[in-house]
C-alpha positions in Angstrom: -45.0 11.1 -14.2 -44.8 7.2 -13.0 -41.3 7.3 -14.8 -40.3 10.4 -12.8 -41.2 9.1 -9.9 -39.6 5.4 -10.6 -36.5 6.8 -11.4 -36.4 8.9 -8.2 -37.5 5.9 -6.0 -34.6 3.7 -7.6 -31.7 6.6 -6.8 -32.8 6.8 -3.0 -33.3 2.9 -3.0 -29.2 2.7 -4.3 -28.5 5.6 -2.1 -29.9 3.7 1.1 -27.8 0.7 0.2 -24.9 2.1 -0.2 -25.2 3.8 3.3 -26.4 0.1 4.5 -23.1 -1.4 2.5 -20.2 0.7 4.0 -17.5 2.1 2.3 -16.3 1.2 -1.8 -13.9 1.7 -3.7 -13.3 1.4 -7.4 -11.3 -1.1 -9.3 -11.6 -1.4 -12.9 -14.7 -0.3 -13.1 -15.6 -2.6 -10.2 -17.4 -1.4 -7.5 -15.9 -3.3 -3.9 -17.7 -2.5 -1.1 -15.5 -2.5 1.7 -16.0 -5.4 4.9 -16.0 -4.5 8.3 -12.6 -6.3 9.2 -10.8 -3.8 6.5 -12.5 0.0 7.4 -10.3 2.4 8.8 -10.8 5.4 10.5 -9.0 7.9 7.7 -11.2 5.7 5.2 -8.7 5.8 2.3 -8.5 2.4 0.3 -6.7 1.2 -2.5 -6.6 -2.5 -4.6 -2.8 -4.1 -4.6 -3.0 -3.0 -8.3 -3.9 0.6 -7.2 -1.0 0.6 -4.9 1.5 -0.3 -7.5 0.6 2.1 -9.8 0.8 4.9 -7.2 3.8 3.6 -5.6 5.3 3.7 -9.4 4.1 7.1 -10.3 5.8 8.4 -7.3 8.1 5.9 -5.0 10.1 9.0 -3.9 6.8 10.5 -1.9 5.0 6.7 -1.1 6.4 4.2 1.2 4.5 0.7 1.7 5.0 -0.8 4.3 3.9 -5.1 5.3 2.7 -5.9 8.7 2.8 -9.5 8.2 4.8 -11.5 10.7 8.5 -11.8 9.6 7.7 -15.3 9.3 5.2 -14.4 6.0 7.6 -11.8 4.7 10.3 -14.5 4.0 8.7 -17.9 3.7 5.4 -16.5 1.4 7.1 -13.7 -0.1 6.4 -10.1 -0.6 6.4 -6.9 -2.9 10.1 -5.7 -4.2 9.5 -2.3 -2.9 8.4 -2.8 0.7 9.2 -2.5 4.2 8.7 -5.5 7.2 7.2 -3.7 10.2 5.1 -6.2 11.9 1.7 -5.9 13.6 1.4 -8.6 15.9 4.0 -11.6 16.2 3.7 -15.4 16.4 3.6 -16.3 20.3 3.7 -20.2 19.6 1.2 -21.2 21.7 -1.4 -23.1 20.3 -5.0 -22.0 20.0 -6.5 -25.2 20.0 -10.1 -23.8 19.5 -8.7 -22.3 16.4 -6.1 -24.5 15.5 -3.7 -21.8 14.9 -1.1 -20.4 17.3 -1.9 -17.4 19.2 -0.4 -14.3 18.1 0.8 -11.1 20.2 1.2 -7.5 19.6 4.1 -5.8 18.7 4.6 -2.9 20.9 7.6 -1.4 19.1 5.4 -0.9 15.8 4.3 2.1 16.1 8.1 3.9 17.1 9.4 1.8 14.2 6.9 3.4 11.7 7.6 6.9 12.7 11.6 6.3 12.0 11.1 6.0 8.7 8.0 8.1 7.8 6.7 11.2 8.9 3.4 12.2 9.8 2.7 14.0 6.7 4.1 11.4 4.0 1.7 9.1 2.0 1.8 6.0 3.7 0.3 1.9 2.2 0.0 -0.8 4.4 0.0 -4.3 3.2 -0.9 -7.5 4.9 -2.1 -11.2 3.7 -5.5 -9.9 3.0 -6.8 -6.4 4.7 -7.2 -6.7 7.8 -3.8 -6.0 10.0 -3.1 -3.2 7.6 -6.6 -1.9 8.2 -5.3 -2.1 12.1 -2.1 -0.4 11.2 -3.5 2.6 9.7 -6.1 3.1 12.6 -3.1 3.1 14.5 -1.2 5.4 12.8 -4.1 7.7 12.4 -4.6 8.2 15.9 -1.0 9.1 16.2 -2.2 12.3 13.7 -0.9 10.6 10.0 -3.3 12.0 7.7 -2.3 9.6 4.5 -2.4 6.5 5.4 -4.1 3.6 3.1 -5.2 0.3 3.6 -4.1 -2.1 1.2 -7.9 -4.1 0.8 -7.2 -7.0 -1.0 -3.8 -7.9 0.4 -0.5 -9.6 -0.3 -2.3 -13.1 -0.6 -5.6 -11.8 -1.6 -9.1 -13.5 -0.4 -10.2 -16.8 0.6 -12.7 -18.2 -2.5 -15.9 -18.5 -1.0 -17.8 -20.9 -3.1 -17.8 -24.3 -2.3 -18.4 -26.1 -5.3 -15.0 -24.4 -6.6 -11.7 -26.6 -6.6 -10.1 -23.5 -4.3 -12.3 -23.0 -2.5 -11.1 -21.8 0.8 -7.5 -20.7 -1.1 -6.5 -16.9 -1.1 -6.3 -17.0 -5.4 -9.2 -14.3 -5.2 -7.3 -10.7 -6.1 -4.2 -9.5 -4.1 -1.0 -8.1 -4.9 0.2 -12.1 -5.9 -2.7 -12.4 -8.1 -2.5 -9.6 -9.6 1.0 -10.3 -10.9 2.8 -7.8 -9.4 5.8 -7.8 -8.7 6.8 -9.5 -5.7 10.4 -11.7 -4.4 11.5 -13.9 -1.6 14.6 -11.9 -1.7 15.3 -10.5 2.0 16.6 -7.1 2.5 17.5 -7.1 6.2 17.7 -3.3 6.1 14.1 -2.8 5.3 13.4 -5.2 8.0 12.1 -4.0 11.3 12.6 -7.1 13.8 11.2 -6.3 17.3 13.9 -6.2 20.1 15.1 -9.1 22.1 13.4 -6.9 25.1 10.0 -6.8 23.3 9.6 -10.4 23.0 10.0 -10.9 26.2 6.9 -8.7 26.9 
């Protein structure tokens, strides 16, 4: 009877934390419990790895698209097979707090998007590590796309967060680069969705 009752007390215990933890999903064999900064409202996830392989078992029915800035699509690189729609844009203007520059959003995004998919299609977004794409696909949700992913782990992949490690603070945690994937510097302006003179002026 006290093993009964153990074994029912640990299943609610998990159950509970895995209300308190979010979202997962599964990656060889790994459960990843999904942060905050990468939840989307259609709550469908997938590892770079994950996206390759469904991109490969079907590229005629799954577009992927990369919300990095145009700037990270050419000079860090990006997968073969994807298209440059970008989220927000560099503005140039210092953050100082941050010591970054300040970025902006693209307003054109979401009518660029809808030329080349439709609401119905199966659709990945990619960015450095989660959290644009998660943005994207919000986006794109509220617009009525039913199948739209977010990428979690990103082009670049995570930050290593133990300081004692000689990369610590270096995205070599996961991702699509990572995960040797297939990825180029090549540039096909085609697949390239540069905002308008008129937008940057916004």
């Amino acid at each position: 009877m006290q093993r009964v009752t153990l074994v029912l007390l640990i299943a609610v215990t998990a159950g509970c934390a895995s209300k308190r933890q979010g979202p997962r999903t599964k990656a060889e064999n790994e459960v990843i419990t999904i942060p905050e900064s990468k939840r989307t409202t259609p709550g469908l996830y997938l590892t770079a790895a994950q996206a390759y392989a469904k991109w490969k078992a079907g590229p005629e029915n799954v577009t992927i698209i990369d919300v990095r800035t145009p700037e990270e699509y050419v000079f860090v690189g990006h997968p073969e097979m994807v298209w440059n729609i970008p989220l927000k844009l560099v503005a140039y203007e210092p953050d100082g707090a941050r010591r970054k520059f300040t970025m902006k959003p693209n307003v054109d995004f979401v009518s660029e998007v809808k030329k080349i998919v439709q609401p119905t299609d199966t659709v990945l977004f990619i960015c450095r590590s989660g959290s644009r794409s998660a943005a994207a696909a919000n986006l794109l949700a509220e617009e009525g796309f039913q199948q739209v992913f977010n990428i979690i782990d990103g082009f670049e992949g995570d930050q290593v967060s133990d300081p004692e490690s000689l990369t610590y603070g270096k995205r070599v945690k996961n991702g699509w680069k990572n995960a040797g994937l297939p990825w180029t510097y090549d540039v096909d302006q085609a697949k390239m969705r540069l905002p308008s003179k008129a937008a940057d002026q916004r």
